[in-house]
N, C-alpha and C positions, 0 to 999 in steps of 0.2 A: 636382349630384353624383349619380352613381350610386353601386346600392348595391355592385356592382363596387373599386370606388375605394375603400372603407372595408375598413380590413384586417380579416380574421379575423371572428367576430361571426357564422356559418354560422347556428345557431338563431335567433341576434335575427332578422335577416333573414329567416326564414321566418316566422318569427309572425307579423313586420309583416306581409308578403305576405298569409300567411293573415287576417288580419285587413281587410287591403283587400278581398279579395278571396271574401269571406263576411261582408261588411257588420257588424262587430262592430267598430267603434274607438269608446272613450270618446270624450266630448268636451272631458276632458283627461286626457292621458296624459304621466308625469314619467320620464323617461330617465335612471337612474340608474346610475353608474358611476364609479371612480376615477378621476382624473387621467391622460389618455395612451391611455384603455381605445378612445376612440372614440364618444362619446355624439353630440358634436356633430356631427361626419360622419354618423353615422347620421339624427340629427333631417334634415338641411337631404337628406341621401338620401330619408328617408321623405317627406318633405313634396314634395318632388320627384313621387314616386312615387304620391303621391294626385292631383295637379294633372294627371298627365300624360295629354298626349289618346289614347295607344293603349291604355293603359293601363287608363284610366276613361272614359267618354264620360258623366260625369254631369252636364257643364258647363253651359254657358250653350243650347248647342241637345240636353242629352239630355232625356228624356220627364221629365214632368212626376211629382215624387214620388219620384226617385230619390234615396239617398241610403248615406250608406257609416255612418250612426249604429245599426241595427237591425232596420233595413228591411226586410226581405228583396225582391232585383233581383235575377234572372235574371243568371248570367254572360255576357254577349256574347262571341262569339268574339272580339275585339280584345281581351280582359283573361283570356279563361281561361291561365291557366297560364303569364303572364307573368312571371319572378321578379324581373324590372329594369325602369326607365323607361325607353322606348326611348329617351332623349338626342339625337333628331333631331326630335322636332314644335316648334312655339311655344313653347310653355309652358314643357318642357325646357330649350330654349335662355333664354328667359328666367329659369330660375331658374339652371341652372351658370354666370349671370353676377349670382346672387342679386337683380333686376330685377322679378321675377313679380311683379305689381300689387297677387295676392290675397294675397303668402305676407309678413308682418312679422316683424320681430325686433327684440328688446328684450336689453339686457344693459347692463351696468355701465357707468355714463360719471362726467365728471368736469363741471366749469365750468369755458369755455374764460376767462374772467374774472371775480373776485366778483362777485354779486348775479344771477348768470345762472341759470337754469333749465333745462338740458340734459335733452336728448331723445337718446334711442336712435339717431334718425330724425337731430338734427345730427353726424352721425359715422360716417353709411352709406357714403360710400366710403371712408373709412379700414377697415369691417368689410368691406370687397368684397374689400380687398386684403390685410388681414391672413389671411382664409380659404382665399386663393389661393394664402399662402404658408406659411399654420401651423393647416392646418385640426387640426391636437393642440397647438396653443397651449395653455395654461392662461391663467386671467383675469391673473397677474402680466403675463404676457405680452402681454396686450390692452392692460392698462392705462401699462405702459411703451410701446407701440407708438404709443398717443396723448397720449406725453408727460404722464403722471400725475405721473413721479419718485416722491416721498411721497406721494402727496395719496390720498386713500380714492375708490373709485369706489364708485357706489347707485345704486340703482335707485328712483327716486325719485315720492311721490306724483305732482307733474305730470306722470311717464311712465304712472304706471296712468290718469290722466284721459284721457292719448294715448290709451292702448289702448283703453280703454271707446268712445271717438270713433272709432277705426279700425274695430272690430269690428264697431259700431251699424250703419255702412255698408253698403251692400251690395256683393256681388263684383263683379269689373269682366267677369273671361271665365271663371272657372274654375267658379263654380255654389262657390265654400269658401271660405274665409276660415282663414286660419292664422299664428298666433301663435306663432314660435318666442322662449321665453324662454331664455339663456343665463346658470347661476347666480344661479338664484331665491335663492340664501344669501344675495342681495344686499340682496334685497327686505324692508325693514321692517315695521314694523306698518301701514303707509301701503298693505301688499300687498292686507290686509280690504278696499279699496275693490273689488276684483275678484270680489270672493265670491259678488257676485248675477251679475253675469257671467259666470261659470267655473258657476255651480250653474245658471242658466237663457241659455243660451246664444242667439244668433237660430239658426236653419238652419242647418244645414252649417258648423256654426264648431269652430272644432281650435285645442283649446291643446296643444300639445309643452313643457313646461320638459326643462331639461336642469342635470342639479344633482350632486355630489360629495359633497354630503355631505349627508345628510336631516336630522341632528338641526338644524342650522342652517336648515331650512327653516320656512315661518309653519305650525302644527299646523291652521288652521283651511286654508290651502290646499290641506295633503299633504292628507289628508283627503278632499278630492273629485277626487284623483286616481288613476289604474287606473297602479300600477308598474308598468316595465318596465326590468328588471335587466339592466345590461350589466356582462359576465361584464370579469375582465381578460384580456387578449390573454398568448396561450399564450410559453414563449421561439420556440417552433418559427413559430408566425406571425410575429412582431418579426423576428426573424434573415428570412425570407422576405422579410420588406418591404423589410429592409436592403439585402439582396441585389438584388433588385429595383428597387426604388424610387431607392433611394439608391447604387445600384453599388455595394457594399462589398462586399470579400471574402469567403467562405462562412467560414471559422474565425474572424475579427476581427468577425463578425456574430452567429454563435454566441457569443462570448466576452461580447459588448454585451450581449445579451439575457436571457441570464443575469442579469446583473448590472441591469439594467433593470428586472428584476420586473414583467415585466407591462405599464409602462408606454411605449408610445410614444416620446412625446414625451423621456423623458428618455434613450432610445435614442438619439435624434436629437444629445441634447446629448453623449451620452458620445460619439459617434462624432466630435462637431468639435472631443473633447480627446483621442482616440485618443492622440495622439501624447505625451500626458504621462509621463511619469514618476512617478507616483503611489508608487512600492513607496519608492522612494530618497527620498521627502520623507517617506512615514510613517516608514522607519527612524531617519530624521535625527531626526525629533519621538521617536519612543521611546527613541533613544538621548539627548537632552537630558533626558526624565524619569526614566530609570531609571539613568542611569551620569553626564552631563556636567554636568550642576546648571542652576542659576538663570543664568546668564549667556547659558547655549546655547539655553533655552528661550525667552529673551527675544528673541533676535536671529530662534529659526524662527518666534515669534508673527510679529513683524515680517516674516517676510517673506510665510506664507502670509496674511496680512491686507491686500496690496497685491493679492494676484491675483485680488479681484473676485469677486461672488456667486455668481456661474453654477459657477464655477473649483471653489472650495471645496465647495461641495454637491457637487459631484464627485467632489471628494479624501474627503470625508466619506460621499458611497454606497460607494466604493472601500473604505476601511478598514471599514466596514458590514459587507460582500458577503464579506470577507476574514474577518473575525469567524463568521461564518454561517456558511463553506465551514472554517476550522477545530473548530467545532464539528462537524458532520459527519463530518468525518478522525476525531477523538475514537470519535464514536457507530459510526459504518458502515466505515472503512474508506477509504484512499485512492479507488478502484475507485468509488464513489458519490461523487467533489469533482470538481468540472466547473472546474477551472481549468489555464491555462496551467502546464508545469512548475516557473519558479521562481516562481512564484506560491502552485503548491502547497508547495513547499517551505520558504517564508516562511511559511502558514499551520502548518509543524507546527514552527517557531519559535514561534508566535505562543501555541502548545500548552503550551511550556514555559515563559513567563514568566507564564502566565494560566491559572486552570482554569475549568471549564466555568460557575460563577456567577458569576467576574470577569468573565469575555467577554457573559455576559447584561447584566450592569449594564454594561460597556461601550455594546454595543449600543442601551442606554437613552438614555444619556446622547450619543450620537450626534444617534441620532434626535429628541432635544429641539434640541440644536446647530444641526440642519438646521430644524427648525421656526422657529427664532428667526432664524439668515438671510432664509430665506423673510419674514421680518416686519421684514427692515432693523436687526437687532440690531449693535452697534457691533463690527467685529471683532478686534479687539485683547481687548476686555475679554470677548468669549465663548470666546476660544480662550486667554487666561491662564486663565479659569474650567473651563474644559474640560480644559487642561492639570493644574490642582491636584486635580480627580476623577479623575482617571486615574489619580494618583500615588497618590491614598489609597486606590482601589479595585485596582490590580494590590499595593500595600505589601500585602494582606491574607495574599498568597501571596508566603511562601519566596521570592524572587527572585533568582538566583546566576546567570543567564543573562541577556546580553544580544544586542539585536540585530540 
């Protein structure tokens, strides 16, 4: 992967660069960033971009004593001022088919049957092609992709024994070794087996983890690692990609991105429900809470509880995004609410059955909603639960308007 190919991310990008290319990379460095922002693309780009032979000539025939740890090398003309790997020598080609001999990766697996021991490494061409086709995947998404259903993936003692043996190796043609970990949050207290390896490294060895959420990471790992903050991607990049990448129309790409906050990945997903009706199923929901009673609520749980997780965490960023841009209307003024016309004019509905601390506890209470999907929560009984907070948190306001 080039670093080309990775949306948005202009500063990351150059650090790394400047960091290749001024001999200054930790010997582990953790790629920090939200869900969708791009960490993972960047990692398997950066590792790319260290391996690569125009790039770097530190390899197996550069001089003796080269190194990218704090060395100080002379730039060769082949690597000054190159901001990309060139994607046509060996190594390139063998890593945009993630192949590279020297470059590993480790992330979340499952047992393909009890009493098995799963390795990173039994599940590499299922990771060749999941990347091929969802490099802004999240780990839900890995782990349904190799058929997890329920079941918890980890990152497991046996797989640091793996790594410790990978690493001890020596390189095959690249003069590095590199460990890409994806969602260290996975990694137990089984992760301390790495400690002495991440703190005394052999030569030329690179840990890259790539993690979402730091509190969730081992404190003795974060710890010997050099951050590197990946910011979230702007609407103005997203809407680009969309454009671009995904041939979608320039306003229906604007509209998504907005509403994406930042994230990628869930751009991706709201563009393959474009097509919903979102406004007309929350109206139907607020009108069984606020005017048609018990019976109408019962029948809209039942139905938005048939359309699937993906579906709902949609319907639920939807009325989210809708809450946020009516607050807005409130505070700034139409002129500052970036939505479609009856959109906007559903949120200054939305104004008058709710004021500005109902819409916040709304908002809360969403975004729990959506946390508990995400965790397989039974949906009939989150969204009766959801529906009875609603009712008691808009009851708090005067209600004489419905909508």
């Amino acid at each position: 992967m080039l670093f080309k190919n990775v949306i948005g991310q202009a500063d990351v990008k150059l650090h790394l660069v400047n960091m290749v290319q001024h001999n200054r990379i930790s010997h582990a460095l953790l790629f920090l960033g939200k869900e969708g922002s791009g960490g993972l693309p960047l990692a398997i780009a950066f590792a790319q971009y260290v391996v690569c032979e125009k790039v770097n000539r530190k390899g197996a025939a550069a001089p003796a004593g080269a190194s990218l740890f704090g060395e100080e090398a002379p730039a060769t003309s082949q690597n000054e001022g190159m901001p990309d790997s060139c994607g046509e020598c060996p190594s390139c080609q063998k890593m945009q088919q993630l192949m590279h001999p020297d470059i590993h990766f480790s992330y979340p697996v499952i047992p393909r049957k009890a009493g098995d021991k799963p390795l990173s490494s039994d599940y590499i061409s299922e990771w060749r092609e999941f990347i091929a086709k969802y490099p802004y995947g999240n780990s839900y998404d890995w782990l349904q992709f190799i058929g997890a259903e329920n079941k918890q993936g980890n990152i497991t003692a046996y797989e640091c024994n793996d790594i410790i043996r990978k690493l001890s190796l020596k390189s095959f043609e690249s003069g590095f070794k590199i460990l890409v970990m994806w969602m260290p949050e996975y990694l137990g207290n089984e992760g301390n087996k790495l400690l002495k390896l991440i703190e005394e490294p052999p030569p030329n060895t690179l840990f890259i983890l790539v993690a979402e959420n730091e509190s969730l990471i081992l404190q003795t790992i974060l710890s010997r690692t050099q951050l590197v903050k990946i910011p979230t991607l702007t609407p103005q990049e997203i809407a680009g990609a969309l454009v671009a990448k995904a041939k979608l129309a320039e306003d229906p790409a604007r509209q998504i991105a907005l509403i994406a906050e930042g994230n990628y990945r869930e751009a991706l997903q709201l563009m393959q429900h474009a097509d919903e009706d979102w406004q007309s199923l929350l109206r139907e929901w607020l009108n069984a809470i606020l005017k048609n009673g018990p019976i109408a609520q019962v029948k809209w749980i039942d139905e938005v509880s048939k359309l699937g997780r993906e579906k709902q965490k949609q319907f639920l960023r939807y009325f989210n995004h809708l809450l946020e841009q009516a607050i807005r209307l409130q505070a700034m003024g139409p002129e500052n609410v970036h939505l479609a016309d009856k959109d906007k004019d559903f949120a200054g509905r939305l104004n008058k059955i709710a004021g500005f601390h109902q819409q916040q506890a709304i908002i809360e209470e969403l975004d729990k909603a959506s946390y508990y999907i995400e965790r397989n929560a039974n949906p009939k009984m989150l969204f009766h639960a959801l529906t009875i907070k609603l009712y008691h948190i808009i009851a708090a306001k005067q209600v004489t308007n419905v909508i």
